[in-house]
Structure formats: structure tokens, C-alpha cells
SERO-842773 format. One line per field, with one value per residue (C-alpha): residue number from 1; y, z, x; chain; residue in one letter. Coordinates in steps of 0.2 Angstrom, whole numbers. Layout:
N
k [NUM, ...]
north [Y, ...]
up [Z, ...]
east [X, ...]
c [A, ...]
r [A, ...]
END
This chain:
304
k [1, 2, 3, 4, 5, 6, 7, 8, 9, 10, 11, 12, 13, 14, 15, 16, 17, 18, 19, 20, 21, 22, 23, 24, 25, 26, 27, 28, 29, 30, 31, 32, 33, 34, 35, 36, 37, 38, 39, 40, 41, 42, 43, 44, 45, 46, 47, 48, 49, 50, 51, 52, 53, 54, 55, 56, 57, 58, 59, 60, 61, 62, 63, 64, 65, 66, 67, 68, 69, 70, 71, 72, 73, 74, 75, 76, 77, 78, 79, 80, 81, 82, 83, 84, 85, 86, 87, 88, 89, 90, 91, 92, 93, 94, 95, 96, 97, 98, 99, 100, 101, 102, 103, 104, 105, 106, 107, 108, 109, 110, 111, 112, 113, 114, 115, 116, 117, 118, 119, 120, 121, 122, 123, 124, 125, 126, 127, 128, 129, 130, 131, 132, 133, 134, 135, 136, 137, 138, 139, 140, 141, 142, 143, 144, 145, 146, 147, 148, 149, 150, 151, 152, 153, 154, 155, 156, 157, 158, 159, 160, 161, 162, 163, 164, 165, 166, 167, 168, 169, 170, 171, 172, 173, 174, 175, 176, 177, 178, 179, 180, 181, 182, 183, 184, 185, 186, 187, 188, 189, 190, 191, 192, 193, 194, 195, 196, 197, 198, 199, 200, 201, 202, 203, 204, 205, 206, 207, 208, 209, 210, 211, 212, 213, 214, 215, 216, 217, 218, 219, 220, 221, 222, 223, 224, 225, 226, 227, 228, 229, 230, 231, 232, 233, 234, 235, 236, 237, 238, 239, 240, 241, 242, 243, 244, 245, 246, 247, 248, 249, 250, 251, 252, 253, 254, 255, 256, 257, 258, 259, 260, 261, 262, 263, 264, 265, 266, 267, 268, 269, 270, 271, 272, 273, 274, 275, 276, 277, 278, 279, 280, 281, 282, 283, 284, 285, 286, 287, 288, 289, 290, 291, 292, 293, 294, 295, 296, 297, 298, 299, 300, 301, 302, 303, 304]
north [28, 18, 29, 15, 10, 26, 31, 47, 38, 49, 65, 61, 55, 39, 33, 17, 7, 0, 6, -1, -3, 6, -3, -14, -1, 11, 28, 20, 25, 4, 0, 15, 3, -8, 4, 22, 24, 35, 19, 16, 22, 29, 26, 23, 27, 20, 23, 38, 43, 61, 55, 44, 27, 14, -3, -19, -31, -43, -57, -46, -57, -75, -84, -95, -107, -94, -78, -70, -62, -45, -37, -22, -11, 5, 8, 27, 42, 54, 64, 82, 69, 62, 80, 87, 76, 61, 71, 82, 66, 55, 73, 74, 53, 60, 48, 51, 52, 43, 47, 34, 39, 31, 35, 29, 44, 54, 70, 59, 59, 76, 83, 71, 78, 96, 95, 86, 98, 110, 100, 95, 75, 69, 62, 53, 36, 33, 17, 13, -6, -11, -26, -24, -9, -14, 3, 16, 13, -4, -1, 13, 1, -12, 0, 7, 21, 21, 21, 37, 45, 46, 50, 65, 68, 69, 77, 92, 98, 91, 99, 83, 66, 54, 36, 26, 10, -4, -19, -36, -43, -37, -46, -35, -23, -16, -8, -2, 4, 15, 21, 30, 36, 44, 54, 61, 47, 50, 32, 15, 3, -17, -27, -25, -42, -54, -57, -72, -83, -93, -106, -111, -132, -135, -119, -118, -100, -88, -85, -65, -56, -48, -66, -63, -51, -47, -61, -56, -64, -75, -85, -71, -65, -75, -65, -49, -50, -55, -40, -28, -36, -35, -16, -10, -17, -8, 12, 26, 30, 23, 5, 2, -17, -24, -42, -56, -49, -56, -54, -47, -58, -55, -37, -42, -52, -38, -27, -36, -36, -19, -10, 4, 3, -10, -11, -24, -29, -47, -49, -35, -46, -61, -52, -32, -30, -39, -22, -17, -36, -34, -18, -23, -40, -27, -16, -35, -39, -23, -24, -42, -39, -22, -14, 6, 7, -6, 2, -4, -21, -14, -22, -32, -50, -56, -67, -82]
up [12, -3, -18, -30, -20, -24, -34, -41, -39, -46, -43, -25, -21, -11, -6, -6, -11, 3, 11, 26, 20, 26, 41, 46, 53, 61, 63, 66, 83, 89, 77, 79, 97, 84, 69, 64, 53, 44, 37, 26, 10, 15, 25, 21, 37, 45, 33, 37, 35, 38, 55, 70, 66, 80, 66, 66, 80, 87, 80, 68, 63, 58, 52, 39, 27, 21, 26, 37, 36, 45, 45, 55, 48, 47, 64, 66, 77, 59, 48, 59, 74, 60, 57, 73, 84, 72, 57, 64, 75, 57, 47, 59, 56, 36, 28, 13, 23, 14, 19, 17, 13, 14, 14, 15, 1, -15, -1, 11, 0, -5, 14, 17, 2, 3, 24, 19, 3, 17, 25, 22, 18, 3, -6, -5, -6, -11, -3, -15, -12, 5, 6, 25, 24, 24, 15, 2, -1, -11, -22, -29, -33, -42, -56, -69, -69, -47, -47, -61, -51, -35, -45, -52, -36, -27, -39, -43, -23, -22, -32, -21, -28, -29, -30, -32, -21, -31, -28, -33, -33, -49, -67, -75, -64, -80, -86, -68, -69, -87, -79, -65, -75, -86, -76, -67, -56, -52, -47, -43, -27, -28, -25, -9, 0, -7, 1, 9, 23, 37, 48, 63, 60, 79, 80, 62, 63, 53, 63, 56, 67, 50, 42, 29, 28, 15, 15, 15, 17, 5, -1, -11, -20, -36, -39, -35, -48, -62, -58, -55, -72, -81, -73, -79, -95, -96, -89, -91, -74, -59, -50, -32, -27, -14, -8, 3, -1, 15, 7, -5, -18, -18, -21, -35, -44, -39, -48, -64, -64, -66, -50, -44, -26, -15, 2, 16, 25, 33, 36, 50, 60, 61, 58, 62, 55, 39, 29, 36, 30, 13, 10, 17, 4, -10, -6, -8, -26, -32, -28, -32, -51, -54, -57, -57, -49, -44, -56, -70, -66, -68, -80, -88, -86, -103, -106, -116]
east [113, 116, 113, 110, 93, 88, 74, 61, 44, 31, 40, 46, 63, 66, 82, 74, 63, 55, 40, 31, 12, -5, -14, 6, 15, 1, 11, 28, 31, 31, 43, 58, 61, 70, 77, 78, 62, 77, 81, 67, 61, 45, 29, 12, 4, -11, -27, -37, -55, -63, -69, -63, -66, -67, -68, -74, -80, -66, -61, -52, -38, -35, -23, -25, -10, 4, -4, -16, -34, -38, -53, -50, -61, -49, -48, -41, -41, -46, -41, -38, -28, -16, -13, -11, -4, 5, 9, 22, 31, 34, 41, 56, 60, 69, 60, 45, 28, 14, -4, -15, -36, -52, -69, -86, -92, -85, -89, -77, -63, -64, -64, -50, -39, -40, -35, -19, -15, -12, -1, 18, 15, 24, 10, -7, -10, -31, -37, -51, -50, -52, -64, -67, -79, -98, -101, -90, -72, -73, -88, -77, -63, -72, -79, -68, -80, -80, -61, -61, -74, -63, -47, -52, -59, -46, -32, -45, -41, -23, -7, 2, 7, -7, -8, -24, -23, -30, -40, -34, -55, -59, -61, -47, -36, -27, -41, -46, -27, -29, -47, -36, -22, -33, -40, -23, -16, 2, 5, -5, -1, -7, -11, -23, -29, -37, -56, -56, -65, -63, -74, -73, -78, -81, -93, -99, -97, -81, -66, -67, -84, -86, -87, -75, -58, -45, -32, -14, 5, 14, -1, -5, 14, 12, -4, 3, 17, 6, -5, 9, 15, -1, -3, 15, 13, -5, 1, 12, 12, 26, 20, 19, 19, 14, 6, 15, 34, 44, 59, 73, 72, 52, 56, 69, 54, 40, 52, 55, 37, 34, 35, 48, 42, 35, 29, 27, 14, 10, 30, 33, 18, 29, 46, 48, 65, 60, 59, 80, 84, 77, 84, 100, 99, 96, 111, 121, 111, 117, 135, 135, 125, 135, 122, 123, 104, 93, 80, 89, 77, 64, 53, 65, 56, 57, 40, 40]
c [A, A, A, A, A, A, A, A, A, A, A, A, A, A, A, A, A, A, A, A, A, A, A, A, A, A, A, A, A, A, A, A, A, A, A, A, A, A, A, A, A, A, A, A, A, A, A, A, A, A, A, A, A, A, A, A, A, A, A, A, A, A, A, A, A, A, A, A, A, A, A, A, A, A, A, A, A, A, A, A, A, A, A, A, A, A, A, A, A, A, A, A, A, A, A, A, A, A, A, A, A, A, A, A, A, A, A, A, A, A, A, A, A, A, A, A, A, A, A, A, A, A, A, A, A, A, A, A, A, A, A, A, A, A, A, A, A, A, A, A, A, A, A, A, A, A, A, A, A, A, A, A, A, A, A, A, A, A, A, A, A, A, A, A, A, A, A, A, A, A, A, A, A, A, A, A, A, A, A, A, A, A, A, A, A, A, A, A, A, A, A, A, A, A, A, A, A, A, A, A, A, A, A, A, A, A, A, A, A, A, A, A, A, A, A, A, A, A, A, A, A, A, A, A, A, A, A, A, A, A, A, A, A, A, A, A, A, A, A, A, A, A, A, A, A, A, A, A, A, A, A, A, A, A, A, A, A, A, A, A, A, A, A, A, A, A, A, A, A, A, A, A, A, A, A, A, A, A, A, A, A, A, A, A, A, A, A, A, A, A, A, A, A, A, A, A, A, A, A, A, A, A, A, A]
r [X, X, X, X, X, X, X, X, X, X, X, X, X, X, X, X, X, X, X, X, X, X, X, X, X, X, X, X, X, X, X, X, X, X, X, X, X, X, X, X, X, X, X, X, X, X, X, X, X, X, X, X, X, X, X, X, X, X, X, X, X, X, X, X, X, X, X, X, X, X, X, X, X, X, X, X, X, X, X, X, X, X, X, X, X, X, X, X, X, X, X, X, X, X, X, X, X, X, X, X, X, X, X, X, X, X, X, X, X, X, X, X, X, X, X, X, X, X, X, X, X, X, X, X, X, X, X, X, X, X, X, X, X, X, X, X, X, X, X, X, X, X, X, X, X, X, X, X, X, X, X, X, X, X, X, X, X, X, X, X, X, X, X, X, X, X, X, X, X, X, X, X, X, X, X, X, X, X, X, X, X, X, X, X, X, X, X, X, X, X, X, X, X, X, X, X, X, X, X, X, X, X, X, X, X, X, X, X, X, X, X, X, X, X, X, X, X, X, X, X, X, X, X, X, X, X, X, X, X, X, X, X, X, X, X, X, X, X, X, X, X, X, X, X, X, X, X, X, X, X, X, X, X, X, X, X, X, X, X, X, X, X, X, X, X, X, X, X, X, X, X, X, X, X, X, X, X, X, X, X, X, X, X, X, X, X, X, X, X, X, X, X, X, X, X, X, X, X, X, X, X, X, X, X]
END
């Protein structure tokens, strides 16, 4: 372990900053054929809601220029099988277990927060944002006043870490940002995907089942950092980025921006060891930059 990828994000200590993102990396059991999942920084696993979720009609998944569109629909088993059958497998990988929310209602949320406080997850990721649920989850996110409401929410059953997944389809995502730390937010995460669409011009009809789905990959990293930036610049509170990063110089410039932590999405589709070549490029920055701590770039962009 390289102690000078190390870092205390919202209380919690990392010895990297590379974390495999909610919905790319499902529990993690697929990917430990290629690496240790010892190796990473953290996991944010598959998102949960209170009850078995079976998602969206197929075709779920597109690809489109530079990215991909998914409108899964937050397929999962629920909140008491992530418990009981994957929560126990992923605290013997010595890695920072993330648990990833949703739900449909401010009841959902609630039910979903108080299992895990009784549980030995690190902390809580709050997916507030998600653009592929017909109902719930992103009317929250898109409100100042949605996103407080599901904040305080949550940290009124929880004494664990909690970070409030944001949405990137909102007018201004800094104020959504000083909504939730306002009300007792540990940490943000974003971006989320983008919504986008997809047509078929032979059938007339969208690839996606669910017409349109949250559009994620590299198309999308240039609007990641300047929400990460605009977000850091905006709160108190530690920064998680996320959106298109595919490699280590992505998570040098999504950490300039702002953010202490990041996580990868899009890239472990088309490459699964792209989270042990990023952080094996950072552990090379570092010692080529002499730097005592790879946090000591964070948020030093200097703007014009």
C-alpha cells in the first residue's frame, strides 16, 4: 500500500482514492477473477431500495459516441439480501464498503437507513439523482428543498457517514450542494449521468425500452469537473467525483477540481482493470511530482 494515496474522506480512511461506482461494479464478486478488491479504495455497491427490485424493460443499454446510456432501472435483490447474504462477503475484501440507497419515497429512505445503521458498512451513499426511475428518487434531487428533505432524513436514523448522491440535471447543482450540507451531509458524490436519448432511424423508435436513460463515459467528464469545481468551491464538506474518468490523468484533473475521491463507472465496461491502472499511474504522478500526498492537489486549479 502506497501511503501517499491515502486519504480521511468525511471521517473514513481510504488508502486510496479510487472507488468503483454504484450500478458498474454490482457487489464485486465478478471482478475479484481479475484483482484483489483489497486493492481498491472503497466500493460503492450496487444501489439498493427497501424491496426487491426487478428494473426496467430490456433494451436497457445503448451506446452512443464517447459514452453509453443505461437505463437499468436499479435492478436489485433489496435492502435485507445486501445484508444478509452480500454484506458479509465484501467486509472480509479489507477495502471501505459503500452502500448505495434509493427509493421511491421519504418512508423508503428512512426504512432503508436505519437497517444499515445496524450494520458494519463504512458509510452511505444517498442516490437522490437517478434519472431512470419513473417515480421517487429523482424528483428529490432536482429541488433544493427535495434534496434537504431526504438529507435530514436520513442523518436523523444514521450516526454513519452520509453522502448525498447528486444530479448533474439541475439549473444550479452548487446550491443543490449548500441545501444538503446544511442539513447534515458528510460528503457529496457527482456527478450522476446525464439524461439522454437515443432513436433507432430505421424503426423510429428509442434504443433505451424506457425511451431515455442517464448517459455516462467520457462524453460527459468536462462537465463533471466543472460541477465538481463549482461544488467544492460552494461547500465545506469533502467532494466525491465522478463522470467519464477512464484514466489517471482524469483523476489528477477531477482532483484539482475539488474532489478528494473519485469513482469509475463506464470504464470497467470496456476495460475492468482500469481502476488498478489508474491507481497504479497515481502511485507514478506522485513519486514523479514529489509530492508528500496526492491530496496536496486538491483544489489547486488556479482559474483565470
Amino acid at each position: 500500500m502506497n501511503d501517499k494515496l491515502s486519504v480521511n474522506f468525511a471521517g473514513v480512511n481510504f488508502k486510496n482514492p479510487i472507488i468503483p461506482a454504484s450500478g458498474a461494479f454490482g457487489y464485486g464478486r465478478e471482478y475479484e477473477n481479475f484483482y484483489p478488491l483489497s486493492t481498491l479504495g472503497g466500493i460503492s455497491v450496487k444501489g439498493t431500495t427497501g424491496t426487491k427490485r426487478n428494473g426496467n424493460l430490456p433494451p436497457r443499454i445503448a451506446e452512443t459516441p464517447s459514452g453509453m446510456l443505461n437505463s437499468v432501472g436499479l435492478q436489485n435483490p433489496g435492502i435485507d439480501h445486501f445484508i444478509k447474504i452480500e454484506l458479509p462477503n465484501l467486509k472480509t475484501k479489507d477495502t471501505v464498503i459503500i452502500a448505495n440507497i434509493a427509493g421511491s419515497t421519504a418512508d423508503e429512505y428512512r426504512e432503508i437507513a436505519e437497517k444499515l445503521e445496524n450494520t458494519n458498512v463504512d458509510m452511505i451513499e444517498v442516490n437522490i439523482s437517478c434519472p431512470n426511475v419513473k417515480a421517487g428518487g429523482a424528483a428529490f434531487g432536482v429541488t433544493c428543498e427535495g434534496a434537504a428533505s431526504i438529507t435530514k432524513i436520513v442523518k436523523s436514523v444514521t450516526k454513519k457517514p452520509v453522502m448525498m448522491k447528486l444530479s448533474p440535471n439541475v439549473t444550479n447543482i452548487a446550491e443543490i450542494a449548500k441545501a444538503v450540507e446544511a442539513e447534515g451531509a458528510d460528503a457529496v458524490s457527482l456527478i450522476n449521468t446525464l439524461l439522454g436519448m437515443k432513436i433507432d432511424i430505421k424503426t423510429r423508435r428509442p434504443i433505451l425500452h424506457n425511451n431515455v436513460g442517464g448517459l455516462s463515459g467520457p462524453a460527459v467528464f468536462p462537465v463533471a469537473v466543472r460541477m465538481v469545481w463549482q461544488v467544492a468551491n460552494a461547500v465545506k464538506i469533502p467532494v466525491c467525483g465522478m463522470g467519464g474518468i477512464s484514466r489517471w490523468q482524469d483523476v489528477v484533473e477531477m482532483m484539482m477540481a475539488g474532489a478528494q475521491v473519485v469513482q469509475i463507472g463506464a470504464a470497467l465496461f470496456s476495460d475492468p482493470f482500469a481502476p488498478v491502472k489508474i491507481i497504479e499511474g497515481l502511485e507514478n504522478y506522485v513519486s514523479e511530482n514529489n509530492l508528500n500526498n496526492l491530496q496536496d492537489i486538491v483544489g489547486t486549479v488556479i482559474p483565470w
